[in-house]
C-alpha positions as CSV (number, residue, x, y, z in Angstrom):
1,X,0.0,0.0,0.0
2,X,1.1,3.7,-0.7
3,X,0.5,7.1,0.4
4,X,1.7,9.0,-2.5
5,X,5.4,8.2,-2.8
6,X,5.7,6.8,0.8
7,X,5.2,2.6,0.6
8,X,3.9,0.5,3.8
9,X,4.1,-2.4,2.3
10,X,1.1,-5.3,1.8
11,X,-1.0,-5.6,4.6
12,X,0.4,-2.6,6.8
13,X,-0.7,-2.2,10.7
14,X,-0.7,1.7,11.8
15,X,-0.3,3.1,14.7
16,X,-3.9,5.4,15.1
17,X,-2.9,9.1,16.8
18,X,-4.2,9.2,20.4
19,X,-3.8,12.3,22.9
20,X,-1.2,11.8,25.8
21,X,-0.6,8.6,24.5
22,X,1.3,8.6,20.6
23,X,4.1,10.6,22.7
24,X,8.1,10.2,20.8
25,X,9.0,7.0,23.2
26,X,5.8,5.3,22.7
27,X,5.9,5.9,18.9
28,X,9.4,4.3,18.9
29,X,8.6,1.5,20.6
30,X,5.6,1.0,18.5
31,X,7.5,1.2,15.3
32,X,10.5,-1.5,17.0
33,X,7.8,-3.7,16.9
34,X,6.3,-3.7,13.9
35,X,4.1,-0.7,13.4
36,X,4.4,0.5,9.8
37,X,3.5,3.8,10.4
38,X,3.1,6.0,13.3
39,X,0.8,9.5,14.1
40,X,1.4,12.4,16.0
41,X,-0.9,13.0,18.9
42,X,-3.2,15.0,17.6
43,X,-2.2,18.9,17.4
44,X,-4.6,22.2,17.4
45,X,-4.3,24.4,14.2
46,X,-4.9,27.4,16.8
47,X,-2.6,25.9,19.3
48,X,0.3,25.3,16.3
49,X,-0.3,29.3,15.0
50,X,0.1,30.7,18.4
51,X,3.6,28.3,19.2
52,X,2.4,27.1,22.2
53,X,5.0,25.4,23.7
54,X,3.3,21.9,24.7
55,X,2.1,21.7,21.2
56,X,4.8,22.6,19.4
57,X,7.0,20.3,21.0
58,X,4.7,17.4,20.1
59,X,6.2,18.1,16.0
60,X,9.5,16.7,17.1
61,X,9.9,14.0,14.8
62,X,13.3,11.2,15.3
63,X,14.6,9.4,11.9
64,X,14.3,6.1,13.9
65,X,10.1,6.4,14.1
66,X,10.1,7.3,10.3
67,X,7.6,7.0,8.7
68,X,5.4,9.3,10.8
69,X,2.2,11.2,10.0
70,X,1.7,14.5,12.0
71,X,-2.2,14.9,12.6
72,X,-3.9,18.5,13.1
73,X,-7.6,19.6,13.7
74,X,-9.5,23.2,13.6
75,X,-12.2,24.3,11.8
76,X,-11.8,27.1,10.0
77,X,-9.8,27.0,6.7
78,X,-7.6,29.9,7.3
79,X,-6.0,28.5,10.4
80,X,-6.0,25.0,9.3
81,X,-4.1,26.3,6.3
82,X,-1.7,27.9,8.0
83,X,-1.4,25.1,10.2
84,X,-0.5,22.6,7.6
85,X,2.4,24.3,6.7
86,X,3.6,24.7,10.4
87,X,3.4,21.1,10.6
88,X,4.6,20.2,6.8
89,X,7.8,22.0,7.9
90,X,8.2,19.7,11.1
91,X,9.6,17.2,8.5
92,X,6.9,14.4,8.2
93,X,6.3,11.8,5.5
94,X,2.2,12.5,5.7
95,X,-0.5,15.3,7.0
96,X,-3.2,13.8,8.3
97,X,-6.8,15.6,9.2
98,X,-8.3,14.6,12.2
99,X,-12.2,15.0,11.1
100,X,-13.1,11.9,13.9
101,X,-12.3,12.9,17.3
102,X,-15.7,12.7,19.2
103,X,-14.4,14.2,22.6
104,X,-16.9,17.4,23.5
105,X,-13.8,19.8,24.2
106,X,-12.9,19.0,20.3
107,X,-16.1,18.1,18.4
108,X,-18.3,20.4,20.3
109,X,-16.4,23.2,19.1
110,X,-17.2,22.0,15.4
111,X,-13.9,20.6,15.2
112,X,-13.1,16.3,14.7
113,X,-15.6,14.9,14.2
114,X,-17.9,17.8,14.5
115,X,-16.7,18.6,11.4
116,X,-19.5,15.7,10.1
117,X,-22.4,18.2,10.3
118,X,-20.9,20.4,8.1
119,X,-19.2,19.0,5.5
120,X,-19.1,21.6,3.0
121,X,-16.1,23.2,5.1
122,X,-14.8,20.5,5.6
123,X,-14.3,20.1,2.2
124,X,-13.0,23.6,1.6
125,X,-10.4,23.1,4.4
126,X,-9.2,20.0,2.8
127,X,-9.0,21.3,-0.9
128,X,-7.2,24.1,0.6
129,X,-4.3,22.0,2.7
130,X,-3.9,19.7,-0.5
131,X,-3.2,23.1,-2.4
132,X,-1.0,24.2,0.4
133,X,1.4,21.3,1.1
134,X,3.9,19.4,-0.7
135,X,3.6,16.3,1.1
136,X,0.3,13.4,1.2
137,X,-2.9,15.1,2.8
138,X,-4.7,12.1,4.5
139,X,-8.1,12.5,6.7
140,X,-9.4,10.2,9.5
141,X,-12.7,10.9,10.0
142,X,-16.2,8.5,11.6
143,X,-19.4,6.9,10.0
144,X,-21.1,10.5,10.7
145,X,-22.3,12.2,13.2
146,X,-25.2,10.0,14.3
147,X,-27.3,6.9,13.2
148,X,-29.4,9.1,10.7
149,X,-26.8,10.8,9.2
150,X,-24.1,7.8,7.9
151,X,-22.9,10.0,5.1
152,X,-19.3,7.9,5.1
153,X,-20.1,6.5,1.4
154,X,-20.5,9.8,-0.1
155,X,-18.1,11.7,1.6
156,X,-15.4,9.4,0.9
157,X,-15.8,9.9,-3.0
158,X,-15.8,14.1,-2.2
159,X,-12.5,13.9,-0.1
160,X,-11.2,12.0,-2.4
161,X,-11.8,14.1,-5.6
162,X,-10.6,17.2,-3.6
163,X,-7.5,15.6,-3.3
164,X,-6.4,13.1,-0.4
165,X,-4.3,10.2,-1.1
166,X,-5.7,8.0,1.9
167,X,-9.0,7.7,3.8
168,X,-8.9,6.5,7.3
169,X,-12.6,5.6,8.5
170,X,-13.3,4.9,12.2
171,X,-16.6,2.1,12.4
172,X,-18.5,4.2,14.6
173,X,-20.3,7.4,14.6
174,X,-19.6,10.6,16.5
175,X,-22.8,9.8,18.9
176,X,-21.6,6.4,19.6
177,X,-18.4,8.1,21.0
178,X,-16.5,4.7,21.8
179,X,-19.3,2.4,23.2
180,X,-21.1,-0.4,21.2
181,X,-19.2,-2.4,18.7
182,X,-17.6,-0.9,15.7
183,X,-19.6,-1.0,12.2
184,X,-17.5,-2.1,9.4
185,X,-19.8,-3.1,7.1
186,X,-19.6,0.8,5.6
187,X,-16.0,0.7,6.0
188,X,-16.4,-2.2,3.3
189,X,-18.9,-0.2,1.3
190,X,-16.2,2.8,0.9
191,X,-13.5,0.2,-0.6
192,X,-16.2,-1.7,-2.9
193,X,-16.9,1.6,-4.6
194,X,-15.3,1.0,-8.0
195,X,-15.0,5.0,-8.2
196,X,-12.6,5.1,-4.9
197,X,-8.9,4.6,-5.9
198,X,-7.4,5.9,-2.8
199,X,-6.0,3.5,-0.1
200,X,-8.5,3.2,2.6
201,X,-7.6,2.3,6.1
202,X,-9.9,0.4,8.9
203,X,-9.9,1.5,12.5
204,X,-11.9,0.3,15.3
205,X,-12.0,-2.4,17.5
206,X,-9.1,-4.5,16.2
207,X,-7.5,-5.8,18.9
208,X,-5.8,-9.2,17.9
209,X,-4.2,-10.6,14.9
210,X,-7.6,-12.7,14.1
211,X,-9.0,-9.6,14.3
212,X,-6.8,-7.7,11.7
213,X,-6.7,-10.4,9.4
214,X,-10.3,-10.6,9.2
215,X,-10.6,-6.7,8.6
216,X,-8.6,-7.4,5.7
217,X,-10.0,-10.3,4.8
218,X,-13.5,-9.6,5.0
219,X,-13.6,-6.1,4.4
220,X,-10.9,-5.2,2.1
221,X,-9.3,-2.4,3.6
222,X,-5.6,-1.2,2.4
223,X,-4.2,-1.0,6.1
224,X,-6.0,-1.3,9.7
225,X,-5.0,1.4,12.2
226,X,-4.5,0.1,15.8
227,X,-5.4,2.1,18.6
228,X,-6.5,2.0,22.2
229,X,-5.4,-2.1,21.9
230,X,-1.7,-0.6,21.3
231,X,-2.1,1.3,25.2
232,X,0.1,-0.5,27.5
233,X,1.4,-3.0,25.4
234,X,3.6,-1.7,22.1
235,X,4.2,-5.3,21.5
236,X,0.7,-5.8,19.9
237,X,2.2,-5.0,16.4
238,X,4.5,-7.9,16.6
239,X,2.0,-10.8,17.9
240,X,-0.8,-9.4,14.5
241,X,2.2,-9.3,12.4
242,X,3.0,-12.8,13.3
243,X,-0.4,-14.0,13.0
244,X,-0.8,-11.9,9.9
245,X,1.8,-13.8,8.1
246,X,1.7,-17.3,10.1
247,X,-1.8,-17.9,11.1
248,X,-0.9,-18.7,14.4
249,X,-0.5,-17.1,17.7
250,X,3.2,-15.1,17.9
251,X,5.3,-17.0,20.5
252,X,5.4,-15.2,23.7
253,X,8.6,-13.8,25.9
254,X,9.7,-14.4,29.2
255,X,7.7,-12.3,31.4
256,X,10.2,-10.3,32.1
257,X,10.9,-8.8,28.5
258,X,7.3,-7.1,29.3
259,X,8.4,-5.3,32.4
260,X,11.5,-4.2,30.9
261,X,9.3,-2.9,28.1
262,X,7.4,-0.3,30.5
263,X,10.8,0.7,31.7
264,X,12.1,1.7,28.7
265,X,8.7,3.5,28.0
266,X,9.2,5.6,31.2
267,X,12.9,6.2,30.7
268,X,12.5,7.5,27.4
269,X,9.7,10.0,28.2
270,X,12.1,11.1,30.6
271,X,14.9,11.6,28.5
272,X,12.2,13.5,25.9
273,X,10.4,15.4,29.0
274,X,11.7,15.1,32.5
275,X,11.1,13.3,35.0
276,X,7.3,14.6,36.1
277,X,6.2,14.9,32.9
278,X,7.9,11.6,31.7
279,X,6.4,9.7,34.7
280,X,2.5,11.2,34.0
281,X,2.9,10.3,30.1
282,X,3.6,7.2,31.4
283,X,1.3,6.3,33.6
284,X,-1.5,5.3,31.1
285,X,0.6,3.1,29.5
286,X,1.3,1.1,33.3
287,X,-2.5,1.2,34.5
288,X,-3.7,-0.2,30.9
289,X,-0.7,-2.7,30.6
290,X,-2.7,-6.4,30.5
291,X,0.7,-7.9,32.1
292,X,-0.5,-7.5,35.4
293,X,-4.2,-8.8,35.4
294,X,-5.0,-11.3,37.2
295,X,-2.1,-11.1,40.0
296,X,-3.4,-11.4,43.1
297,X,-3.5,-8.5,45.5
298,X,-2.3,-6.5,43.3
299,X,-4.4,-3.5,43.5
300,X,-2.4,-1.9,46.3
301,X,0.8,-1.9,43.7
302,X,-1.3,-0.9,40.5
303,X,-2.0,2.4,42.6
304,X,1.1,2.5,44.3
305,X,2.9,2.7,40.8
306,X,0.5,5.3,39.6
307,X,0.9,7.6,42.7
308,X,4.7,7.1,42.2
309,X,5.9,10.4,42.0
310,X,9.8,9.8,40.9
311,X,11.7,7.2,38.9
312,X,13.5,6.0,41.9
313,X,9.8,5.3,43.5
314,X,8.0,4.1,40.3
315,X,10.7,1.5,39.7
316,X,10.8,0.4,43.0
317,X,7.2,-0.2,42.5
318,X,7.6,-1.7,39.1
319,X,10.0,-3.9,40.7
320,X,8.0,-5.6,43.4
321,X,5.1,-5.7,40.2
322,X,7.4,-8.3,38.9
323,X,8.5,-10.0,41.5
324,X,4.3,-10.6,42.0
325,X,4.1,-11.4,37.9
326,X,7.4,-13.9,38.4
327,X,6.2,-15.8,41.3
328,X,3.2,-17.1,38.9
329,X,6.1,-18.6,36.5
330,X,8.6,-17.4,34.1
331,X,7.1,-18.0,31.1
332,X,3.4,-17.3,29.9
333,X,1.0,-20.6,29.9
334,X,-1.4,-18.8,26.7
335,X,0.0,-17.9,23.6
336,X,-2.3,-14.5,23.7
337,X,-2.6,-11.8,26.5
């Protein structure tokens, strides 16, 4: 599959943009195991335009988590304009639009997925970017806004004649938010269309290799993008890829490569950050991590960790984590988290 100039490969697993979680370290360790393309978390056009610091830092880009899309949202043209090129300079292989974000902060505003009810500017923004920038223009984007108004099928065939090179469609609508199941069956109905020609890339609900081989299976899609599965556990992309290419279950590691894992994710958001902000970007990443379910008595660490307010106290707690997670064996009994 391409993006423009810019190849993933057959079959390619993305990892999907997520706020104060697709941070630099997690990125990197995302792409050391497989992920075939990374995202930005996702930046504000106004935010961008007025250089403020936390967001502008977030365009930082390493050669090692190439290739990278940076992801922006607004909803005015003129900002969103202005804010491609602020983020086209940072470097990256791809721009993507985030036209899905369902969060009220963001969509309420008209922004993300908000976006749905008036597509008409959405469309001028995107014609405008694609004029405006060098590099691919990608959108990620919903169903629609609610159950009545699935315009997905038709919308796909706009963006695409105004000029994206990729289509990245979330199964669910922007009332849904995250509950229910995702709905790919329109996800399907976009890549039947014999008029689409752009790659178009599943997302929602994909949390095992079974389940990313029947996206592609069943569904067609070019790519499936990964993303609250990925939380806690980088190594995701490895176990699909194996089962993308085997058909079996990837084989697991000593429990202690898992650990380790986490504490390489906090030391690098230290290195990137320091050592507050490191150990806060972190902390999703330990309370979702599914190495730890099922310990006994382990509540009182799960908090201790996350109230850890230092490296030195955090990896003392990490430490006595895995002493608990050893003492249950070595080695992991199921194939699968």
């Amino acid at each position: 599959m391409k993006i423009g100039t810019v190849d993933l490969g057959e079959r390619p697993l993305l990892l999907a943009p997520m706020e104060d979680v697709t941070d630099a370290a997690f990125r990197l360790l995302c792409r050391r195991f497989g992920a075939d393309m990374v995202y930005t978390e996702f930046l504000s056009a106004d935010a961008l335009i007025r250089q403020v610091a936390g967001t502008t830092r977030k365009l930082e880009i390493s050669a090692e988590e190439r290739p990278v899309a940076i992801q922006i949202y607004g909803r005015e043209v003129e900002p969103m304009v202005e804010a491609a090129r602020i983020a086209e300079a940072a470097g990256p292989e791809v721009l993507d639009l985030n036209f899905g974000c369902p969060v009220k902060r963001v969509a309420g505003k008209g922004a993300g997925s908000g976006m749905l009810r008036c597509p008409d500017v959405m469309l001028r923004i995107v014609s405008e970017i694609v004029k405006a920038v060098k590099i691919p223009v990608t959108v990620k984007t919903r169903l629609g806004w609610d159950n009545d108004s699935k315009i997905i099928v038709e919308l796909a065939e706009a963006l695409q004649d105004v000029g994206i090179q990729a289509l990245t469609i979330h199964g669910r609508t922007r009332a849904q938010m995250y509950t229910g199941s995702a709905d790919w069956t329109l996800i399907g109905k976009v890549k039947e269309n014999p008029r689409m020609h752009i790659p178009i890339i599943g997302n929602g609900d994909v949390t095992t290799g079974e389940e990313a081989k029947r996206a592609f299976d069943t569904y067609g899609v070019d790519a499936v993008m990964v993303g609250r599965a990925t939380i806690g556990q980088p190594w995701i992309f490895e176990e699909m890829k194996h089962y993308l290419q085997t058909g079996e279950p990837a084989p697991r590691h000593p429990k202690a490569f898992y650990v380790d894992v986490l504490r390489q994710l906090v030391d690098n958001n230290i290195r990137k950050l320091d050592e507050r902000r490191g150990i806060l970007h972190s902390r999703r990443h330990i309370a979702a991590s599914p190495i730890f379910k099922g310990i006994d008595n382990f509540r009182p660490v799960r908090i201790a960790m996350l109230k850890a307010a230092t490296r030195e106290e955090l990896f003392a707690e990490v430490a006595r984590a895995e002493e608990m997670l050893l003492a249950t064996g070595e080695h992991w009994d199921a194939p699968t988290l």
